[in-house]
C-alpha positions in Angstrom: -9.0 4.6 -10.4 -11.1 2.0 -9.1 -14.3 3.8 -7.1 -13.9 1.6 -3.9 -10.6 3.5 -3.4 -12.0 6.2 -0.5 -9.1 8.1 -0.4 -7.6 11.4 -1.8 -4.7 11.7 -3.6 -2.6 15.0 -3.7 0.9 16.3 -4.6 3.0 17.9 -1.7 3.6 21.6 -2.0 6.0 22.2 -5.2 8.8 23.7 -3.0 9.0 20.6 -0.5 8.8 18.3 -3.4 11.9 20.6 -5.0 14.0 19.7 -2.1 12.9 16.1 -1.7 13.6 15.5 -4.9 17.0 16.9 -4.1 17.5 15.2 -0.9 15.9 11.7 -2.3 17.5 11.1 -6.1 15.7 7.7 -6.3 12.5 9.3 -7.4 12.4 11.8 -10.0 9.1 13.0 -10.7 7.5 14.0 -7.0 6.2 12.6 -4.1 2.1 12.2 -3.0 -0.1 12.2 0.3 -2.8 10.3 0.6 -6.1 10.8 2.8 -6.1 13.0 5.7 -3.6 10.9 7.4 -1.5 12.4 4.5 0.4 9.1 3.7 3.4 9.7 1.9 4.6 7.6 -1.2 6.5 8.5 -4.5 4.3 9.7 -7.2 3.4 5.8 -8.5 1.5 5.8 -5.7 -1.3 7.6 -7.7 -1.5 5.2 -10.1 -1.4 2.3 -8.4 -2.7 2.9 -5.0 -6.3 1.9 -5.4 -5.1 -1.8 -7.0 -3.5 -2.4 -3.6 -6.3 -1.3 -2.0 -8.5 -3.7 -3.6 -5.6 -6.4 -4.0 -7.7 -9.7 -3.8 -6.5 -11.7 -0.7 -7.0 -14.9 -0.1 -7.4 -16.9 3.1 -4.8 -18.5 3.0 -2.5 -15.7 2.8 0.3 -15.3 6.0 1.2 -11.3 5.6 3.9 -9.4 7.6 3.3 -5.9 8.3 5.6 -3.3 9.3 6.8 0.1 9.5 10.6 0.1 7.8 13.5 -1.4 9.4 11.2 -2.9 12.1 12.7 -6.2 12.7 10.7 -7.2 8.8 12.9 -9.4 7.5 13.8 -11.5 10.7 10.2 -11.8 11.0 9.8 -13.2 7.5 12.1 -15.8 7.7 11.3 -16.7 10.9 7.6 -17.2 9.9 8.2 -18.1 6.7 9.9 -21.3 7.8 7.6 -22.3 10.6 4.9 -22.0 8.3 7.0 -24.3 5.9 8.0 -26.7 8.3 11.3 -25.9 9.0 12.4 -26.5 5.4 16.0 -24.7 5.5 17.1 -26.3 2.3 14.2 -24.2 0.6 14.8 -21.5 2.5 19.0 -21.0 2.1 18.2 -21.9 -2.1 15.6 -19.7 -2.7 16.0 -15.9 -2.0 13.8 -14.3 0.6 12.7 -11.5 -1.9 10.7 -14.5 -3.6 9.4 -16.5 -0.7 7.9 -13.8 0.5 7.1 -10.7 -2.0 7.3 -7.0 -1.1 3.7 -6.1 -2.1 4.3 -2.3 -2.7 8.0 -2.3 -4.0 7.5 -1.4 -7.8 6.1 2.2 -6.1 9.9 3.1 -6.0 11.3 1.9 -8.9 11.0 5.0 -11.0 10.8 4.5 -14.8 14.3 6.4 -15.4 15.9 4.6 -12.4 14.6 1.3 -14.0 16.1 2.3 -17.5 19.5 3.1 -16.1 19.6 -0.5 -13.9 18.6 -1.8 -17.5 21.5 -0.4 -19.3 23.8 -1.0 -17.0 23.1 -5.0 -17.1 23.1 -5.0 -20.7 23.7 -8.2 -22.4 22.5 -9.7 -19.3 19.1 -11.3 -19.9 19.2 -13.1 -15.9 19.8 -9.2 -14.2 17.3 -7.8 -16.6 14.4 -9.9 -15.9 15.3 -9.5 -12.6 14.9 -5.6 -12.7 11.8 -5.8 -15.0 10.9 -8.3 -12.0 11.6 -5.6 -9.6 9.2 -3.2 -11.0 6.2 -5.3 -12.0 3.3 -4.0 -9.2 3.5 -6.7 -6.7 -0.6 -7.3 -7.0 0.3 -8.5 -10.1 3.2 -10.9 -9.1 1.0 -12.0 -6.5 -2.2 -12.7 -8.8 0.2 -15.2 -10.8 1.8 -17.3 -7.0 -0.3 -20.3 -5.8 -1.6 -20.4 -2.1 -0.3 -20.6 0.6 1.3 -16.8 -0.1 3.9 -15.4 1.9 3.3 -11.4 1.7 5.3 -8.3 3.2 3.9 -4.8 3.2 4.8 -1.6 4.7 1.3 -0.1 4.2 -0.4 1.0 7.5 -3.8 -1.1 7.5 -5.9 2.0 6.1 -4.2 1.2 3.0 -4.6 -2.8 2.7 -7.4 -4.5 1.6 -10.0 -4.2 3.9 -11.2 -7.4 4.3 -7.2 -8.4 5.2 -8.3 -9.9 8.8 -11.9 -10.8 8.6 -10.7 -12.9 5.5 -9.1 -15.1 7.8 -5.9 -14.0 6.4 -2.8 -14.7 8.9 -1.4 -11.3 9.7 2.0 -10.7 11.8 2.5 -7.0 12.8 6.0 -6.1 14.0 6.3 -2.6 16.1 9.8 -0.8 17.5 10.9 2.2 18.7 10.9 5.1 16.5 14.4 5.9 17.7 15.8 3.1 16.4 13.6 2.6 13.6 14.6 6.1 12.4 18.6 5.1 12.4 17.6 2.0 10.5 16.0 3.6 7.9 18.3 6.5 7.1 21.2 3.8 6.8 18.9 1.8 4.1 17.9 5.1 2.3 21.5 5.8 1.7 22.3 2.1 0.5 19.2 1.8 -2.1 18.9 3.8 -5.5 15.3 3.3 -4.9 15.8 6.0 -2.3 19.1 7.5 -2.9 19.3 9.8 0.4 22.0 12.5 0.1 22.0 14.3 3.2 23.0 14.1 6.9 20.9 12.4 9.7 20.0 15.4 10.7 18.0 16.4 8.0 16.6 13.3 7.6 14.9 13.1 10.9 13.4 16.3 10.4 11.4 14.6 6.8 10.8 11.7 9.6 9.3 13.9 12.5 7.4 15.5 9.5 6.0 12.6 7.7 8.0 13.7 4.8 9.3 10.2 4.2 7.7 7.1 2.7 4.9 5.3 4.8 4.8 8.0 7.4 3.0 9.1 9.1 5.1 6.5 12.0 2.5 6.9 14.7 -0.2 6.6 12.3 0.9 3.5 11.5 2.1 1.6 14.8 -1.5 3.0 16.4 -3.6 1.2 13.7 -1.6 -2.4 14.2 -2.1 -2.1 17.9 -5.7 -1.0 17.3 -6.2 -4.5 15.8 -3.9 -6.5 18.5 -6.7 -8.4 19.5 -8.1 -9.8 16.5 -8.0 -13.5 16.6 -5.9 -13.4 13.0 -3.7 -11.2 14.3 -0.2 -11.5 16.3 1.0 -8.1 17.4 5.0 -8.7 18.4 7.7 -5.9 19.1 10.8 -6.3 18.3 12.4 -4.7 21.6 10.8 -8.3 23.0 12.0 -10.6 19.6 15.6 -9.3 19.8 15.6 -10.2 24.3 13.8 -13.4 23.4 14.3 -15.0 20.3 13.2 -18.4 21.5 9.9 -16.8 23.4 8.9 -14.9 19.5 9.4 -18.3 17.9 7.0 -19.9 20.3 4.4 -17.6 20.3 4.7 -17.0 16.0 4.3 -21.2 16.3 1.4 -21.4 18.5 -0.1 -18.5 16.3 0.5 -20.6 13.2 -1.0 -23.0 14.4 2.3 -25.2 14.5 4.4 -27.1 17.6 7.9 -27.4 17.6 10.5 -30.2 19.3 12.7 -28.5 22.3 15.4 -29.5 19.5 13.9 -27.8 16.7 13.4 -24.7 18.7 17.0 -24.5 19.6 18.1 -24.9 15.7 15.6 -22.1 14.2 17.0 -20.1 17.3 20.5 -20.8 15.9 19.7 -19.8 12.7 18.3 -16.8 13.5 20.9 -15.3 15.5 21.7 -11.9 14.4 25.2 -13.3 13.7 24.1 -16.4 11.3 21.4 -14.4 10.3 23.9 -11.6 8.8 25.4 -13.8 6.9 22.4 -15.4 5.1 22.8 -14.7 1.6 19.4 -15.7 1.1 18.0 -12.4 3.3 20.9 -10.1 2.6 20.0 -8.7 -0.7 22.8 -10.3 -2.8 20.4 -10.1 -6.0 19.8 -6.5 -5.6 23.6 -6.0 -5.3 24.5 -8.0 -8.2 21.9 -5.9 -10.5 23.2 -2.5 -8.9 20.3 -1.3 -7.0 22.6 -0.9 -3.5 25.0 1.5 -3.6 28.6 1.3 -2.4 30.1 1.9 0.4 27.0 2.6 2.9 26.2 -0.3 5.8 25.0 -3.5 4.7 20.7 -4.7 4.3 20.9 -6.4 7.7 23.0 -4.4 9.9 23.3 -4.8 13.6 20.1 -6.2 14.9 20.3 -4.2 18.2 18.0 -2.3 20.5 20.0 0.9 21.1 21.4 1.5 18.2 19.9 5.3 17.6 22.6 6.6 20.0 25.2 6.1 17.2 23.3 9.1 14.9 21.6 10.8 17.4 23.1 14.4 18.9 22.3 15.6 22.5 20.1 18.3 20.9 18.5 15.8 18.3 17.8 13.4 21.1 15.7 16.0 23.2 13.6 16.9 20.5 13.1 13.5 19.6 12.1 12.7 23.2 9.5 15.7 23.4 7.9 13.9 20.0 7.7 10.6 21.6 6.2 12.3 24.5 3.7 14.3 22.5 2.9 11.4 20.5 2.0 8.9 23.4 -0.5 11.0 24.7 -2.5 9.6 22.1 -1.9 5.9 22.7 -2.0 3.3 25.2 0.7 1.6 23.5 4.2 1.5 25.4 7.4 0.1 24.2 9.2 -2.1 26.3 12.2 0.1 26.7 13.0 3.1 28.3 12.6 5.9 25.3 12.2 8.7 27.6 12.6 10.1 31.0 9.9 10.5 33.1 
């Protein structure tokens, strides 16, 4: 490993990673915490940690950085296209998934997992190369894209480059409510093989409130982006306020850009962007990950409801208090509030 990488590696206790492994079928081997924020990732992570960390940016680089299910795909598209002029016909052609790489991605796709998505598109060179896509380590995809590059990345800043902002790099960081970003998450853990999340919501909130999960620790993470809020190449949004005012984001993600829009083009992009339209977007739904196996069947769809709220449909009376009491803990650390009511007073 390269010797700028400042962090420790180690392997969680063999009985949680017993259970994990249980819980999670998507990796095989073992899970890994990194530093003493104890980042969790699958055990690729040890390989390839330190080549994110010293991924070569450029200036020229627009990144969007998120915790999970955070409002990260809306927010690529959406800044994808002002950045790109408004070019819809680009944008409904070309999948999302290439616009705009996931830099960290090919840290879930386990070698076995691979091999079975391999066999099962045999004698289908388009689905293989895909897969084999899939699992290249995205500073290597990235190396190989001309500028301007569109990047997304769940990493917490402590694990990006750390010249990212003073680069002059371009860098959106999306915040919500662990609540809902909780729901979210469970729903996609259960719909990728990536992940492949067996249990109950239950359960899985207890790996959340743990930072047993990939790209916890949550607070960890939202702290660091609002840390850096007022860095002049950074936009700190939540997406409490995006999913209110859609218009109000697209303006301000403009203006950040450095790009003006038409009272007419503002309206369209709004349009098109509606949860509604948006949901139906082939181009930002996943279809090539369904069509080479990696969702499974039957659980909720990539881009489900777009609503603030939503955690009430998982959460029990007795979940919800102890969830409140962690909020409540955890904001004694910060300054940062989100803009709705998670908690009574």
């Amino acid at each position: 490993m390269s010797a700028r990488f400042p962090l420790s590696i180690k392997s969680v206790s063999p009985d949680v990673n017993k259970q994990l492994l249980e819980d999670f079928t998507g990796e095989r081997t073992g899970f890994v915490q990194v530093g003493d924020d104890e980042w969790f990732f699958p055990s690729k992570y040890a390989s390839q940690g330190a080549n994110f960390y010293n991924f070569k940016v450029r200036k020229d680089d627009t990144w969007v950085v998120t915790f999970p299910r955070s409002g990260t795909t809306w927010t690529q598209e959406l800044v994808w296209l002002i950045a790109n002029d408004l070019d819809y016909d680009t944008a409904t052609k070309i999948p999302l998934v290439d616009r705009f790489p996931f830099l960290e991605f090919s840290l879930f796709v386990h070698d076995d997992v691979k091999q079975e998505l391999l066999n099962q598109s045999e004698g289908d060179p388009e689905k293989q190369a895909l897969i084999e896509q899939l699992s290249k380590p995205g500073y290597e995809v990235l190396n190989e894209i001309t500028s301007p590059r569109f990047i997304k990345t769940h990493f917490p800043f402590s694990l990006l480059p750390p010249n990212l902002l003073e680069e002059g790099c371009k860098v959106i960081y999306v915040a919500r409510n662990p609540k809902d970003v909780a729901v979210s998450f469970y729903h996609l853990n259960r719909l990728f093989r990536t992940q492949g999340y067996k249990g109950d919501f239950k359960k899985y909130w207890d790996y959340f409130e743990k930072s047993l999960h990939p790209w916890t620790p949550y607070w960890t993470h939202v702290i660091e982006g609002w840390k850096r809020r007022e860095h002049p190449n950074m936009l700190f949004l939540f997406y409490e306020e995006m999913n209110k005012d859609i218009s109000a984001t697209v303006e301000k993600v403009a203006d950040f850009l450095g790009k003006s829009l038409t009272d007419e083009q503002l309206s369209q992009l709004t349009s098109y962007l509606h949860i509604n339209n948006f949901r139906k977007n082939k181009a930002v739904n996943m279809d090539p990950l369904k069509a080479i196996g990696l969702l499974q069947n039957g659980e909720q769809d990539f881009i489900r409801k777009g609503q603030n709220g939503s955690w009430t449909d998982e959460f029990t009376p007795e979940l919800e208090k102890r969830a409140d009491e962690w909020i409540k803990e955890n904001m004694k650390k910060t300054d940062l509030r989100f803009p709705v009511h998670l908690v009574e007073e």
